[in-house]
FIRO-706365 format. One record per residue (C-alpha): x, z, y. Coordinates in steps of 0.1 Angstrom, whole numbers, plus 5000, padded with zeros to 4 digits. Layout:
# residues N
X;Z;Y
...
***
This chain:
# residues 339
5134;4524;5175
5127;4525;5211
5140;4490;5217
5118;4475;5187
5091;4492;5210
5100;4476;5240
5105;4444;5222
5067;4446;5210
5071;4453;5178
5034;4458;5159
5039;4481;5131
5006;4470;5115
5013;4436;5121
5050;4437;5107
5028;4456;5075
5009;4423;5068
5041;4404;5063
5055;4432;5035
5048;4419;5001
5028;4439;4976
5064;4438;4956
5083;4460;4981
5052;4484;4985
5051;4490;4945
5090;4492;4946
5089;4519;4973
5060;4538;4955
5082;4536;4925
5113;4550;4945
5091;4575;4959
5078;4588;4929
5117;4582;4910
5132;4607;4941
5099;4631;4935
5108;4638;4903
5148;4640;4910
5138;4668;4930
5113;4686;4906
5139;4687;4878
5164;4698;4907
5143;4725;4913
5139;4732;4876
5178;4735;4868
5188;4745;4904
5163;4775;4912
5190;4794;4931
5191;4767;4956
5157;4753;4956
5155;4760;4995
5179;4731;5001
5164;4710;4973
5129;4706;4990
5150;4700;5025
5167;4673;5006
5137;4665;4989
5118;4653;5023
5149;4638;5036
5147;4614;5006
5111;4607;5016
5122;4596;5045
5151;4577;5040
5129;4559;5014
5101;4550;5043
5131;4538;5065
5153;4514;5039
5116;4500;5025
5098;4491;5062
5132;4491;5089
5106;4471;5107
5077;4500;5110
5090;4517;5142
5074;4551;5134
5087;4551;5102
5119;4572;5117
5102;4596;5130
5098;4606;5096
5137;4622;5102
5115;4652;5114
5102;4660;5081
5137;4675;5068
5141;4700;5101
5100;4706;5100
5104;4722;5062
5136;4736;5073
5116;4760;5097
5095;4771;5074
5121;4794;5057
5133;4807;5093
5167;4805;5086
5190;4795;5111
5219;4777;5085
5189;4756;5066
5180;4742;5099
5214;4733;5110
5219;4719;5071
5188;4701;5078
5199;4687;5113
5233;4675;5097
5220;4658;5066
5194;4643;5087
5219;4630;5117
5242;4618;5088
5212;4598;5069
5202;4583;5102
5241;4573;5112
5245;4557;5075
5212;4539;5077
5218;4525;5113
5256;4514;5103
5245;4498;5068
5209;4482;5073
5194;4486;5110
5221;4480;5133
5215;4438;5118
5175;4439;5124
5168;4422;5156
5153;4448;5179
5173;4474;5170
5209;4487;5190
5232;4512;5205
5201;4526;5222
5183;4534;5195
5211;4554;5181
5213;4573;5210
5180;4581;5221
5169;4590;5180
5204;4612;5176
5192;4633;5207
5158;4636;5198
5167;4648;5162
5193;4672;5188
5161;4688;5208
5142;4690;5172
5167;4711;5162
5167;4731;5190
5131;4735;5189
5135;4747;5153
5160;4771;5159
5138;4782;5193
5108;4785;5169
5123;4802;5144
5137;4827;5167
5101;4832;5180
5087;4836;5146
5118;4858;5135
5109;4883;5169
5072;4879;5160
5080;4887;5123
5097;4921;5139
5073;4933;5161
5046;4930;5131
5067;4947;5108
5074;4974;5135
5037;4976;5139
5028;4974;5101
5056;5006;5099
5036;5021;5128
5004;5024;5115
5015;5036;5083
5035;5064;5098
5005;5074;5115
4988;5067;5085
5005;5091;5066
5011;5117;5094
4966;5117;5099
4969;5121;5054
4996;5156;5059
4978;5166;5091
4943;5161;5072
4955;5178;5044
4970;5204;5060
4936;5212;5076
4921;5217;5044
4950;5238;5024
4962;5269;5028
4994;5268;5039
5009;5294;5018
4994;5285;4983
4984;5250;4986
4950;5257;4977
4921;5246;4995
4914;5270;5027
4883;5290;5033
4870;5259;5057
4875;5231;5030
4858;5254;5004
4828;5260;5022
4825;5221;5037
4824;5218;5000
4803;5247;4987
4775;5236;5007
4778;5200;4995
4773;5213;4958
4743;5232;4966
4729;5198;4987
4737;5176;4955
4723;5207;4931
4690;5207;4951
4686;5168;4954
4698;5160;4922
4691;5193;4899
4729;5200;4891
4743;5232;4884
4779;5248;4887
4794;5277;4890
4814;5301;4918
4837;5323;4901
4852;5347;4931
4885;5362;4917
4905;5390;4930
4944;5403;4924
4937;5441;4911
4959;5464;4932
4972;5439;4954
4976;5462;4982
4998;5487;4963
5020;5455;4959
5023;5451;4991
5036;5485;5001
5054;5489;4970
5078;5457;4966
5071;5442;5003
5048;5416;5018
5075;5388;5007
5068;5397;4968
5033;5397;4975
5040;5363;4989
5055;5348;4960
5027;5368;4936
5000;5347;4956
5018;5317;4951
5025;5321;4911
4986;5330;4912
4976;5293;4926
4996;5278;4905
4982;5290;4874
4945;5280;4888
4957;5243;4894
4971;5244;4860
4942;5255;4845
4913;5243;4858
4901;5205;4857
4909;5179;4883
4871;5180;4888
4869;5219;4897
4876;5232;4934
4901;5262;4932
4907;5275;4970
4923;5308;4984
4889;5326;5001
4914;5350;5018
4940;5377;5016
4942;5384;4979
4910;5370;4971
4904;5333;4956
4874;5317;4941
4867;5287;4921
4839;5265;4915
4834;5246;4881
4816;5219;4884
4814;5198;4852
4810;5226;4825
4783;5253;4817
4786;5290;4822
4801;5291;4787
4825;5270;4790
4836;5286;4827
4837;5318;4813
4859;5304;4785
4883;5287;4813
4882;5320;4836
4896;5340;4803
4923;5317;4799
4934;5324;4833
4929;5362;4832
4953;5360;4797
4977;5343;4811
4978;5357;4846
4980;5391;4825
5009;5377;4809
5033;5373;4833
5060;5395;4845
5073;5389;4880
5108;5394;4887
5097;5403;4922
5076;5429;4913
5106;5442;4885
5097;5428;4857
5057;5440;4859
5025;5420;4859
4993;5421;4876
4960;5414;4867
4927;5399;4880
4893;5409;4887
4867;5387;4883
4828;5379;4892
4805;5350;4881
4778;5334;4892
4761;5299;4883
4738;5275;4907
4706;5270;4901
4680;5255;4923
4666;5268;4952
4696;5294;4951
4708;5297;4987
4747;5301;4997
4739;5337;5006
4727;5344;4973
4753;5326;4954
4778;5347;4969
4758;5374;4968
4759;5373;4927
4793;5367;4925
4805;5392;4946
4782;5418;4930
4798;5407;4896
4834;5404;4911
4824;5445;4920
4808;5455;4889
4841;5440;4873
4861;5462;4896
4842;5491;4888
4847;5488;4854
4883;5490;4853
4896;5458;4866
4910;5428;4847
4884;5413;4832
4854;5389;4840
4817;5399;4849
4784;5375;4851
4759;5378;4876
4723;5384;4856
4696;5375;4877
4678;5413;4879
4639;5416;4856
4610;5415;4874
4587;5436;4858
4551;5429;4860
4518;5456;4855
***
């Protein structure tokens, strides 16, 4: 190649002389190989990496035999060690390197070695640049393979301290005995509700539930049982309440709820379900006996402050308490009586 250069070789004038014969017989090769290679692919899937190599080395070899007289027509021997890359592996670039050097050998011996301009230098100089291409590959694919490393080690990175900001999030919000939303996350959220109720006249309800006795637990079968009583507890609210309603230990023995997509029927109706079957249970920590819950009601309405919510709740939770324990009480807003 780099003697037909030296020897003035004009590609475009060497392209005038090529009959329209040899261009529609090398179209016809071209589009022969093409689909040698697509049916290839077809029946050959699990090697369809070396097909495409293969694939482009045909191109070439097809640009070459058709126009030996085109000078830049081998430095289409690239295109077998450019694909190569693309797959950064190491073998598919030497595979490349050796199909390519062995096309370019066979060509030169059978065809260009008897076209005027060409000769021993050619061979040399175009076997050592397909050499460095190779090298550059292999240096390129090492680059990419290091690059590819660092991106997955970053990608891992920020997902560890993706997931570590989710537990550490979460754990600010839970309690970390029941799993149940803490006193913080419950009022963050509380006050929310009453901002949407007040904007967007919506009503819910706070239930504020109580274990009955909870402290003669406690000194009775040890602060451990009264652990694992708690812990039962929660799990019967996430059971039973809706994915929509907000079930969060307020503290110590005391829990509340707030129901946000039902009417005071239908939390009352909920709240007895969990009194039943928290009434229900025996506790092998506790020998075999159950406890029961206490528990006050109060539903949202507007202009009703988080004082007064409370408030209602926590005179119901009493009243409930003062009435012999495990059941449920509503808040009624007190008659005003007028002369």
């Amino acid at each position: 190649m780099v003697s037909a250069v030296i020897a003035g070789i004009d590609s475009s004038n060497h392209s005038q002389d090529y009959p329209i014969a040899l261009i529609g017989q090398f179209a016809s090769w071209t589009c022969i190989g093409l689909l040698i290679v697509e049916t290839a692919l077809k029946l050959l899937k699990r090697w369809s990496d070396y097909i495409v190599i293969m694939g482009a080395l045909i191109l070439s070899l097809n640009l070459i035999t058709a126009f030996p007289l085109v000078g830049p027509t081998l430095t289409t021997l690239f295109l077998p060690i450019l694909t190569s890359v693309f797959y950064f592996q190491k073998r598919k670039i030497l595979f490349a390197f050796a199909v390519s050097m062995i096309a370019y050998w066979s060509v030169y011996g059978l065809q260009l070695q008897n076209i005027p301009g060409y000769s021993w230098i050619d061979l040399f100089v175009m076997t050592n640049i397909l050499i460095i291409c190779t090298f550059l590959g292999l240096e390129v694919m090492r680059r990419g393979s290091d690059l590819m490393k660092d991106l997955r080690s970053t990608i891992a990175s920020e997902q560890d301290l993706l997931v570590k900001n989710i537990l550490m999030d979460k754990l600010a919000k839970t309690d970390a005995l029941t799993g149940l939303y803490n006193h913080m996350s419950f009022h963050e959220y509380l006050e929310e509700l009453i901002r949407q109720g007040e904007q967007n006249n919506l009503t819910f309800q706070l239930a504020l539930l109580d274990i009955d006795h909870f402290k003669k637990v406690n000194d009775t079968y040890g602060h451990r049982a009264g652990d694992a009583v708690l812990k039962k507890v929660a799990r019967i609210f996430q059971e039973l309440v809706s994915a929509n309603d907000f079930p969060a230990r307020y503290g110590g023995e005391e829990f509340a709820i707030l129901f946000t997509e039902t009417d005071v029927r239908d939390a009352m109706h909920q709240l007895e379900r969990i009194r039943q079957h928290i009434a229900s249970v025996r506790h092998e920590e506790l020998d075999g006996n159950p406890i029961t819950i206490s528990i006050g009601l109060h539903a949202f309405h507007k202009n009703c402050t988080k004082e007064e919510l409370f408030g209602g709740a926590d005179t119901a939770l009493y009243r409930a308490k003062h009435k012999g324990r495990n059941r449920i009480e509503l808040y009624q807003e007190p008659v005003t009586l007028t002369s």
